[in-house]
C-alpha positions in Angstrom: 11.6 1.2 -21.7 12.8 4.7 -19.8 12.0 6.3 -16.9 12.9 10.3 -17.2 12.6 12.4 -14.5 8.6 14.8 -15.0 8.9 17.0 -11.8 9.8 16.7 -8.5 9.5 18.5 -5.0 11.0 18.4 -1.6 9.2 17.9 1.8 10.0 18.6 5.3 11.2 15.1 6.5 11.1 11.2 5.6 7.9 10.9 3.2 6.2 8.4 5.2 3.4 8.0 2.6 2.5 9.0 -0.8 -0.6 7.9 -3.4 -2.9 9.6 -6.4 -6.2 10.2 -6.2 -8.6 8.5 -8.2 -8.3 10.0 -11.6 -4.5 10.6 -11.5 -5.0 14.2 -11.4 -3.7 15.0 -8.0 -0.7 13.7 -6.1 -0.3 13.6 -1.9 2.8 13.4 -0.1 3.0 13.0 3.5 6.2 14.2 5.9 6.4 12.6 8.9 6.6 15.8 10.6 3.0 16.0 9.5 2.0 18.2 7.0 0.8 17.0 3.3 1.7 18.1 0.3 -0.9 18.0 -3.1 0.7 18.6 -6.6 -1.0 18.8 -9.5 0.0 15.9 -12.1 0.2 17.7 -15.3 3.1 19.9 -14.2 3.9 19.4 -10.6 2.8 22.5 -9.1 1.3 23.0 -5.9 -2.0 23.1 -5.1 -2.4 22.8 -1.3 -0.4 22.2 1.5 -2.9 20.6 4.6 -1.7 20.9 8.0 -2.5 17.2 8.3 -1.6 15.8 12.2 0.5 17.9 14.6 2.2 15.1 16.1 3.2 13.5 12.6 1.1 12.1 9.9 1.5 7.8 9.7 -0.4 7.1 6.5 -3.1 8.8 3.7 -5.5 7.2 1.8 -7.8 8.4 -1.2 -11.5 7.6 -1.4 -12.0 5.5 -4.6 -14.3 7.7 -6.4 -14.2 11.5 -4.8 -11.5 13.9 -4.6 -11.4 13.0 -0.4 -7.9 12.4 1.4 -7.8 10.7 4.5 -4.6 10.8 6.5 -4.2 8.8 10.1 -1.8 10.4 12.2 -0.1 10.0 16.0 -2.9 12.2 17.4 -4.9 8.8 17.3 -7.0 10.8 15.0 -8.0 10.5 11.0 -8.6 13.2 9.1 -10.9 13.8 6.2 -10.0 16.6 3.3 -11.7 18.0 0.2 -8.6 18.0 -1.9 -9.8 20.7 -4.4 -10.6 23.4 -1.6 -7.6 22.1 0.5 -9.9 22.5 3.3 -9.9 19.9 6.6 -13.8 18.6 6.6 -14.3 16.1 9.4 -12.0 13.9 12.1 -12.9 11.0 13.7 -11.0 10.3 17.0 -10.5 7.1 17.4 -8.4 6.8 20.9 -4.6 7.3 21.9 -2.8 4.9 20.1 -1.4 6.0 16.5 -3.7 5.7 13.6 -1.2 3.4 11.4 -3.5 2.0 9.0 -6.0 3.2 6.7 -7.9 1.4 4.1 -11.1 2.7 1.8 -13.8 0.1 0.9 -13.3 -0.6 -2.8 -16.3 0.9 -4.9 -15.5 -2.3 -8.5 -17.8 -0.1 -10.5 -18.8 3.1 -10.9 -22.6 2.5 -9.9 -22.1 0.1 -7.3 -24.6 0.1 -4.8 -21.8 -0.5 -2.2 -21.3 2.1 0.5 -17.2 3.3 0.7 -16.0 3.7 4.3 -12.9 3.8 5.3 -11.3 1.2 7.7 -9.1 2.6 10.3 -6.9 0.6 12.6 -5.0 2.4 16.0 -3.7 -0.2 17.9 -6.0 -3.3 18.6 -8.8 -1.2 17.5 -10.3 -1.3 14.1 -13.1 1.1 13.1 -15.6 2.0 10.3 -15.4 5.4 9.5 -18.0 7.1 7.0 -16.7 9.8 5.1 -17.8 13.0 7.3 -16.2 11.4 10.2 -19.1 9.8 11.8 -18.3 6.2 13.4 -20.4 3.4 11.7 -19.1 0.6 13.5 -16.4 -0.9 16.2 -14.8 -4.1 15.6 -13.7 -6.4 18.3 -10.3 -5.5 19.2 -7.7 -7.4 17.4 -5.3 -9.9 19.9 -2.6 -7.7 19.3 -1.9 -4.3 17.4 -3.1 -4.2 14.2 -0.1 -4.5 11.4 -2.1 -4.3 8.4 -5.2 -3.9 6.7 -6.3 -5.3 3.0 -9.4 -5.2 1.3 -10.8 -8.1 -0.8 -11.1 -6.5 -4.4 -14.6 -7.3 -4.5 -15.1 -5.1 -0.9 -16.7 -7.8 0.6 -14.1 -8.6 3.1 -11.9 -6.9 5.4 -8.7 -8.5 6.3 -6.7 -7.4 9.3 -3.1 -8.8 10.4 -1.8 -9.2 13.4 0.6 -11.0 15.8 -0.4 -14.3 16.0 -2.8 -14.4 12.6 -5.7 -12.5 10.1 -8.6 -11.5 10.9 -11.4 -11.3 8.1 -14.3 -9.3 8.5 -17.8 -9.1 6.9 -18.0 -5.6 4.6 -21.6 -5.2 4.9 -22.8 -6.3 8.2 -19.3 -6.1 10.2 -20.0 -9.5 11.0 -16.7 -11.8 12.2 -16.1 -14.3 8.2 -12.7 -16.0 10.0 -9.8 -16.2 11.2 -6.0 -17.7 10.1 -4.0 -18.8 12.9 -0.1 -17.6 12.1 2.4 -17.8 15.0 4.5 -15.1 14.1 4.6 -11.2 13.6 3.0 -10.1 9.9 4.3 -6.8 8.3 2.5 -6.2 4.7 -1.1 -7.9 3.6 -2.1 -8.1 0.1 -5.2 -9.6 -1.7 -4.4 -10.5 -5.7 -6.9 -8.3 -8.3 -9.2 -11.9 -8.7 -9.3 -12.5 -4.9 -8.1 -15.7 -4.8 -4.7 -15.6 -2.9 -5.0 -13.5 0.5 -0.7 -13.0 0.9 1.1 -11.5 4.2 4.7 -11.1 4.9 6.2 -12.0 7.7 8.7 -11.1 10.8 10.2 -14.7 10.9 11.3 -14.4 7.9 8.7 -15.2 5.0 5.4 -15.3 3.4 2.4 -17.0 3.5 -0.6 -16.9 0.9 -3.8 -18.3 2.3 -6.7 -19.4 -0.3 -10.0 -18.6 1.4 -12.4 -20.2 -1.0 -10.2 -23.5 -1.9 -9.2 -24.0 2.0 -6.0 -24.5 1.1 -2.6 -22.1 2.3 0.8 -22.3 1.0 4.2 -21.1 2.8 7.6 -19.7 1.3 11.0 -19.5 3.6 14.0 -18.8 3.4 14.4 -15.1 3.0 17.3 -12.9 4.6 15.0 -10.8 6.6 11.6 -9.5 7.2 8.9 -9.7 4.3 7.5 -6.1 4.3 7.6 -5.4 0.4 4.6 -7.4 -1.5 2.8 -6.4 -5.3 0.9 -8.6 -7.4 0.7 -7.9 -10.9 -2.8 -7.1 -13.3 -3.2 -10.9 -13.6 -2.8 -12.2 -10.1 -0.2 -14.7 -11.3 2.9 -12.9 -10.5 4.1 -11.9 -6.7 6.7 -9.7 -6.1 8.4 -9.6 -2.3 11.2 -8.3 -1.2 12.6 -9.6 2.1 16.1 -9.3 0.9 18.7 -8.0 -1.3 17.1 -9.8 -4.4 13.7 -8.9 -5.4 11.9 -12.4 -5.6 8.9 -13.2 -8.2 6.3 -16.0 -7.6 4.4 -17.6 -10.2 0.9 -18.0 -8.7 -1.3 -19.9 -11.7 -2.2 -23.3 -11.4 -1.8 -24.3 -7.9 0.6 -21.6 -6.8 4.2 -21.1 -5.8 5.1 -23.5 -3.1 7.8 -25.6 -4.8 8.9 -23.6 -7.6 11.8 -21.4 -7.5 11.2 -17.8 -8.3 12.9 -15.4 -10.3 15.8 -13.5 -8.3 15.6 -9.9 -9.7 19.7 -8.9 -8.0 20.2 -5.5 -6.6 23.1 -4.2 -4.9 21.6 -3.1 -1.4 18.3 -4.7 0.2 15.0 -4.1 -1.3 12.6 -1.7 0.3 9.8 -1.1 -1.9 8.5 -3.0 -5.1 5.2 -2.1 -7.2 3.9 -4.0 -9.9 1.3 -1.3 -12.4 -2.2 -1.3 -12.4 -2.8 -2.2 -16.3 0.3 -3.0 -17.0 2.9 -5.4 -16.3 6.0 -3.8 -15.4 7.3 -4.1 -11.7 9.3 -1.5 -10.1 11.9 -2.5 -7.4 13.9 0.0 -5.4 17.2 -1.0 -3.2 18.5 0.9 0.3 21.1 1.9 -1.9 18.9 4.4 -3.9 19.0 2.5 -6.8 15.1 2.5 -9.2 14.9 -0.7 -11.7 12.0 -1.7 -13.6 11.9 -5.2 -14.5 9.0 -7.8 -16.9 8.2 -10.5 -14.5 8.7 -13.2 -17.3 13.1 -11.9 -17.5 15.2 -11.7 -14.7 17.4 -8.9 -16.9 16.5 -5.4 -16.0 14.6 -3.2 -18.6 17.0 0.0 -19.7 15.1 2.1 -17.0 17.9 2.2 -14.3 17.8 5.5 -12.1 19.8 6.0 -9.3 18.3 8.3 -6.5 20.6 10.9 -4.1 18.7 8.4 -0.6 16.4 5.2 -0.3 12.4 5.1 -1.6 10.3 4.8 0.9 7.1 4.4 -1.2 6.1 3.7 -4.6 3.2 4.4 -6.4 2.1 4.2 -10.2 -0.7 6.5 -11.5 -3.9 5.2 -12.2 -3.0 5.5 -16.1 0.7 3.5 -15.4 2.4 6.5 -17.0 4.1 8.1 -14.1 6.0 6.5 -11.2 5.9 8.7 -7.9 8.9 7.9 -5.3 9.3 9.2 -2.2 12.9 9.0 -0.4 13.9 9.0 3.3 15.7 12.5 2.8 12.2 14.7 1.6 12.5 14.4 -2.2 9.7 13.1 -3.8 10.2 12.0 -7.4 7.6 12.0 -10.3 8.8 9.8 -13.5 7.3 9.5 -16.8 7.9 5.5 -18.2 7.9 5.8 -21.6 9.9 3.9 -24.4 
């Protein structure tokens, strides 16, 4: 297996954020100076550029079945855009604090009868935002600044980290489901594609899955630093954090990871972004060093795809199809990949 580089462009600063739409066919790419970038995916070229949040753009997030971007930025606003006119088509102002977090109500089929709005989260303040900006709903303010937000895969529940524990929320009615006490800061939140494990990693250092309908919650220590890098595979029985400079994979099945050891994937430099694909099961694991590897959960040998990039990833992200890998680095470049044998 080989990565080969398809196309790539450059932005204006760090690429604080980057992910496809829908049906693969367009790519966004966010500076933290502010403005987005949209490429095309067959070839790379540009399609827009949206002006995206004046102050700096935190974090964009596709609806799950339109051609709709929304972006959250330090204006404490989000931002709604029709991707294929480029055009800005609603905001929803949601206060002073940053808008950090963005998260789209999952739509499982195409004719579900679900309603997709997007979850917004700027500061202790989480809010239901419908897709022409109007406010459905405002949650009870979180205990402390929201960290992170993850949807159950089903869309029935939201779950919201901060210091001190998660918040899950109702999907339908925005009614309160519970809450998991953790005494410590949380960084990434992650549900696995069958819903069982609800995962977060954590400032102290580790990471803690919780299993909502068994009652049940397991903990993992012992990593070098902060857990902010978590990806679970197709199957929901491998984990990938990173947390260190070895990328570590869990095995999940049965009753879960807690007293097994995992497989240590080395690098050279810490890890700062891993990705498992959608369909597939290859994980991707990038080092501060700049170095790309792809790995198969089930080897703890690298697979021949080794790239080395000119400055550290700061994001990942597979295309809907698995076939390309989109990278963005610290220094503005933002590399598309084909993975291919």
């Amino acid at each position: 297996m080989e990565l080969t580089k398809y196309w790539a462009f450059t932005l204006d600063d760090y690429v604080i954020d980057l992910a496809w739409s829908h049906d693969g066919l367009q790519l966004a790419a966010a500076s933290s100076a502010g403005p987005i970038a949209l490429r095309a995916t067959h070839d790379g070229s540009a399609l827009h550029t949206l002006t995206g949040h004046e102050e700096g753009t935190n974090t964009l997030a596709w609806h799950p079945r339109r051609r709709l971007l929304a972006s959250g930025g330090q204006d404490g606003a989000a931002k709604f855009w029709d991707t294929d006119a480029g055009q800005h088509t609603a905001t929803a102002a949601l206060g002073d604090a940053w808008v950090d977090h963005l998260a789209w109500r999952p739509s499982p089929t195409a004719d579900s009868t679900s309603t997709s709005w997007l979850a917004a989260a700027a500061g202790r303040s989480i809010t239901a935002v419908l897709p022409d900006g109007t406010v459905r709903h405002r949650f009870a303010d979180a205990p402390k600044t929201v960290s992170a937000l993850a949807w159950h895969p089903s869309g029935t529940l939201l779950a919201c980290a901060s210091f001190g524990g998660v918040q899950l929320w109702n999907g339908d009615d925005f009614s309160a489901h519970r809450t998991y006490a953790y005494t410590n800061g949380i960084h990434a939140l992650t549900w696995s594609p069958d819903g069982r494990w609800l995962v977060s990693g954590n400032q102290d250092p580790s990471v803690h899955l919780w299993l909502p309908a068994e009652d049940d919650e397991l903990h993992m220590s012992g990593y070098e630093g902060k857990v902010r890098e978590l990806s679970f595979d197709r199957t929901s029985r491998w984990l990938a954090t990173g947390g260190g400079q070895d990328a570590c994979v869990w095995d999940c099945s049965g009753k879960g990871p807690e007293g097994r050891e995992p497989a240590m994937l080395p690098h050279d430099a810490k890890v700062c972004a891993v990705a498992f694909q959608h369909s597939h099961g290859l994980l991707a694991t990038a080092a501060e060093d700049g170095s790309l590897l792809l790995w198969s959960p089930e080897r703890a040998q690298p697979l021949r795809a080794t790239v080395r990039l000119p400055s550290a990833a700061t994001r990942l992200a597979w295309s809907p199809d698995d076939q390309l890998l989109a990278v963005g680095s610290a220094k503005g470049p933002v590399y598309v990949l084909k993975c291919g044998s």
